[in-house]
C-alpha positions in Angstrom: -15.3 -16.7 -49.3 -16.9 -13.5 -48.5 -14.7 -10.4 -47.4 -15.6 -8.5 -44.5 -15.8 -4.9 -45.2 -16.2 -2.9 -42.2 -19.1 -0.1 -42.2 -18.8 3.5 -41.0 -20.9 3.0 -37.9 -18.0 0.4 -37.0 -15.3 2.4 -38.3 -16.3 5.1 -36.0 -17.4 2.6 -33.1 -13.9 1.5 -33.0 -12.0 5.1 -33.1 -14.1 6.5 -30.2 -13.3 3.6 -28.3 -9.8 3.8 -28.7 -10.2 7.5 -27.7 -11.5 6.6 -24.8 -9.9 3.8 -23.5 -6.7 5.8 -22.0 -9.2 7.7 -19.8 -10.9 4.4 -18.6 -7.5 2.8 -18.1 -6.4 5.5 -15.6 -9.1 5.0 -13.6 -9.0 2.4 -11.2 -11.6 0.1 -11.3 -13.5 1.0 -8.1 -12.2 4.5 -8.1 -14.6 7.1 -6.4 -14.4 10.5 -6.1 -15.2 13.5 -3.0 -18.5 13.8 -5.1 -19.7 10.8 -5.5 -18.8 10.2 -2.0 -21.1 13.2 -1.1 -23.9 12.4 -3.0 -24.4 8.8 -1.6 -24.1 10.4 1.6 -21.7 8.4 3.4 -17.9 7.3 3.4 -17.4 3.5 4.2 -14.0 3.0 6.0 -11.8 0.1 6.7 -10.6 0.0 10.5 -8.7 -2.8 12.5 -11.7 -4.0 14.7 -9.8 -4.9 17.6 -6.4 -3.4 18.1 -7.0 -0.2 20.8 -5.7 2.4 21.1 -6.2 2.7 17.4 -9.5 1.1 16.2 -11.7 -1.4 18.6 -15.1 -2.3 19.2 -16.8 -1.0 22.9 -18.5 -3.3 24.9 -21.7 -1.4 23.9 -20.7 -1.6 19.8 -19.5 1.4 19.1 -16.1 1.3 17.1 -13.8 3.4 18.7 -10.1 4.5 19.1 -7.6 6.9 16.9 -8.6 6.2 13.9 -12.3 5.8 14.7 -12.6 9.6 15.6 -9.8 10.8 12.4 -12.8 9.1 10.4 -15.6 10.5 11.9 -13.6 13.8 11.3 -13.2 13.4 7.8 -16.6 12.7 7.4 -17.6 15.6 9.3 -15.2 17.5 7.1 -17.1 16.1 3.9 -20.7 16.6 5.1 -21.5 12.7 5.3 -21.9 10.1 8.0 -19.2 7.2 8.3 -19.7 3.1 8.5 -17.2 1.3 9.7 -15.9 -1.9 8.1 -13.7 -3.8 10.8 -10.8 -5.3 9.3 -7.5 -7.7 10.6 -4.3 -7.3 9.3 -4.1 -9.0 6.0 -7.3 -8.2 4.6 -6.9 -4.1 4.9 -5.6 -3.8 1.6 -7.8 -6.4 -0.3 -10.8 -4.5 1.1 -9.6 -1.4 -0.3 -8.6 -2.6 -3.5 -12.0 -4.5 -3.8 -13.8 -1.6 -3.9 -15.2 -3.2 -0.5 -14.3 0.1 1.3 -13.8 3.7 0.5 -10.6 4.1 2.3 -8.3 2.7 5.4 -7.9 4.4 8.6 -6.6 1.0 10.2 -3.2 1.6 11.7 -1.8 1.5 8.4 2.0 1.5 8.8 3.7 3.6 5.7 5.8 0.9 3.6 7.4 1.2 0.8 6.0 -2.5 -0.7 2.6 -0.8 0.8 3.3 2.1 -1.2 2.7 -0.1 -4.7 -0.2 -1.5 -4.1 -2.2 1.5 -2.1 -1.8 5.4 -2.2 -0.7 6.7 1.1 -1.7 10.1 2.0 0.4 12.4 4.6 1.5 11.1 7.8 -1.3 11.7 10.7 0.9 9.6 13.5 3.7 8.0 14.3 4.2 4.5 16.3 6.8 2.2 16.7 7.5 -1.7 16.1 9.2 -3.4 19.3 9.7 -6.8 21.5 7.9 -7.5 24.1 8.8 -10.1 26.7 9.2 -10.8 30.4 11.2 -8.8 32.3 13.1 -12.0 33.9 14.4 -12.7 29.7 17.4 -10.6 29.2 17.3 -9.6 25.2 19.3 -7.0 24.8 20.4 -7.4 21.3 18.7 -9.4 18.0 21.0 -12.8 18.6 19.3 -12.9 21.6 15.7 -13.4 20.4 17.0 -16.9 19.5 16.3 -17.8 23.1 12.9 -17.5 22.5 9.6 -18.4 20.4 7.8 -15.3 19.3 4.4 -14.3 18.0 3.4 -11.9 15.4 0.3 -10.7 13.6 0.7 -12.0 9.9 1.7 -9.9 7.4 2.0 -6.6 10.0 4.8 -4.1 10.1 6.0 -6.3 13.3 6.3 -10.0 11.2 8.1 -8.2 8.7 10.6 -6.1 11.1 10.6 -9.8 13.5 11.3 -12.1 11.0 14.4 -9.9 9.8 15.8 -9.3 12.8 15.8 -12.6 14.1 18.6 -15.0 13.8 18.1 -18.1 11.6 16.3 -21.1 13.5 14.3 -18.6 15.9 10.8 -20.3 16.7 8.1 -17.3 15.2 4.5 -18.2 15.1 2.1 -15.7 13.0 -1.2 -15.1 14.0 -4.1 -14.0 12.0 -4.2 -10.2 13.6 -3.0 -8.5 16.9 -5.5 -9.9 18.9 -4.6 -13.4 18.3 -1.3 -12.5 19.0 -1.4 -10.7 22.2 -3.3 -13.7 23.6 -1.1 -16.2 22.6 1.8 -14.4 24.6 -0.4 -13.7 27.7 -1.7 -17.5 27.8 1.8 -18.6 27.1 1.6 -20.0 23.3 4.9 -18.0 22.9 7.3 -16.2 24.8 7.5 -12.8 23.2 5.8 -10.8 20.7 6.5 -8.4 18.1 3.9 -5.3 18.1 3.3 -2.1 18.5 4.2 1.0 21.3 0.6 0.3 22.8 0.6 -3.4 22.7 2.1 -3.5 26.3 -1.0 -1.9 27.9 -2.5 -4.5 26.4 -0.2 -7.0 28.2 -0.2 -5.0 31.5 -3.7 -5.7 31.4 -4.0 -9.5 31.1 -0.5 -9.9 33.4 0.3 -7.2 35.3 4.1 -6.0 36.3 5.8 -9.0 34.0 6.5 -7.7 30.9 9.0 -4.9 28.8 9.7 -3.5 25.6 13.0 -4.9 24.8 13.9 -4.4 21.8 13.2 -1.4 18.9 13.1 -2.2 15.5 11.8 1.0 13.6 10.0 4.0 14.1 6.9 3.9 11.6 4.5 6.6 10.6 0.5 6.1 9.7 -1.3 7.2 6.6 -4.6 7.0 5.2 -4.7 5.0 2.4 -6.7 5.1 -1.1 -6.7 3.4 -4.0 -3.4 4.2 -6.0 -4.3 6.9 -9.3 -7.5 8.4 -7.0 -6.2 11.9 -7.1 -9.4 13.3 -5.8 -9.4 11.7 -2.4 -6.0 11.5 -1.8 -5.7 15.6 -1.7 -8.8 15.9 0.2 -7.4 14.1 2.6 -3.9 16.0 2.4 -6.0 19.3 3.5 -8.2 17.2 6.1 -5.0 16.4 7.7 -3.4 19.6 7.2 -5.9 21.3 8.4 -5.8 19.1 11.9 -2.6 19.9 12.5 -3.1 23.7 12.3 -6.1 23.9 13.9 -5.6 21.6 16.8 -7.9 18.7 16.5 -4.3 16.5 15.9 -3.3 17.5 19.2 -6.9 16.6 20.5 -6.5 13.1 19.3 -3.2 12.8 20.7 -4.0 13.7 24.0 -6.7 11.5 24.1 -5.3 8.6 22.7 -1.8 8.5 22.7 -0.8 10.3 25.4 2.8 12.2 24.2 2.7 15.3 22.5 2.1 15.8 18.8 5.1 13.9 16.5 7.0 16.1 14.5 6.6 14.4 10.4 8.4 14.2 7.6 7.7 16.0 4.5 8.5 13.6 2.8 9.6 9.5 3.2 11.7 7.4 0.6 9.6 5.2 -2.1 6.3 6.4 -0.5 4.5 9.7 -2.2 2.3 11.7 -0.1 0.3 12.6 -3.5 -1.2 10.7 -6.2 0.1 10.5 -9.7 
């Protein structure tokens, strides 16, 4: 049998990798940095495609809404242009993990379950997760959403909040995205939906005068979210959004979009960090 006797070239192969490995290993795999970002010249972020007031599509191409113009000011705030990757619910965080986009601006409610799997930076907005259905339904309480079926985008803040709120046996149907959802309560698939503070406009739009929030099930605040370990991006993006609220832009977004004055947020929310670790 002949022995294996390991040369010095090896020897030494095998020791710098092992000193190097930890490095690697903190990395994430697609991590990128403000840099590297500047150099390519552009920042590719993951929006919802079809869910205004926050991120849609105009008749004319143009993505548009909240978090449309927060992206184009971070970009403006990094010296690069901004593309747009539209994205429904329950892809946003596959995209971003992927390496598929640089970061979310996409109505991304602040989770703690998110909170593992993305890096959330500091609250830029707060929304809302409610029931909608016609004012002749009285619901008044959560037993009462037994009376009827209810749609939800799958895997959203509002299937999540729905589905534990509701009393065993309701009928809930889960849609792949808001869209989906809002039509299927305006055709009359289902009776009610779970959404967001701006879905009724929505509503109000396809069926005028019938429907109401009924119900509240938690006030939510929105983050932009990197990959977790990306320490870079997640504090320039802590001073971008400082920075809006000081100087005003916040408040320009607000009034444009949302209507209601600036929301007063939290330093800080249980099981999510603001910072990378």
């Amino acid at each position: 049998m002949t022995r294996f006797t390991p040369t010095r070239r090896l020897v030494l192969a095998a020791v710098v990798a092992a000193l190097t490995l930890p490095a690697i290993a903190t990395r994430p795999a697609s991590a990128i940095t403000t840099e590297e970002i500047k150099a390519r010249g552009k920042i590719i972020v993951g929006i919802q495609g079809d869910n205004p007031p926050w991120g849609f599509v105009t008749s004319d191409g143009k993505q548009d809404g909240l978090d449309a113009d927060m992206a184009r000011l971070y970009a403006k705030e990094l010296g690069v242009t901004v593309e747009f990757v539209p994205l429904e619910v329950s892809n946003r965080i596959p995209a971003l993990t992927s390496g598929r986009v640089d970061v979310l601006f996409a109505t991304m409610a602040m989770l703690p379950e998110r909170a593992k799997a993305v890096q959330f930076s500091k609250p830029y907005v707060a929304n809302a997760i409610v029931l909608i259905a016609p004012k002749s339904v009285e619901i008044k309480t959560n037993a009462d959403m037994a009376k009827v079926s209810i749609g939800v985008a799958k895997g959203a803040a509002q299937d999540t909040q729905v589905t534990k709120n509701a009393p065993a046996g309701t009928t809930i149907r889960r849609y792949d995205g808001d869209a989906p959802s809002i039509q299927a309560l305006v055709s009359g698939q289902v009776q009610a939906i779970g959404g967001n503070i701006f879905y009724l406009q929505r509503v109000e739009q396809a069926r005028p005068g019938e429907f109401e929030n009924k119900l509240e099930f938690q006030k939510l605040y929105n983050g932009a979210c990197t990959r977790l370990g990306e320490k870079e991006v997640n504090a320039s993006l802590n001073a971008f959004i400082d920075k809006i609220r000081a100087n005003g832009e916040l408040k320009k977004l607000y009034d444009k979009w949302m209507k209601v004055p600036v929301h007063q947020f939290p330093d800080s929310l249980e099981g999510i960090p603001f910072s990378a670790s």
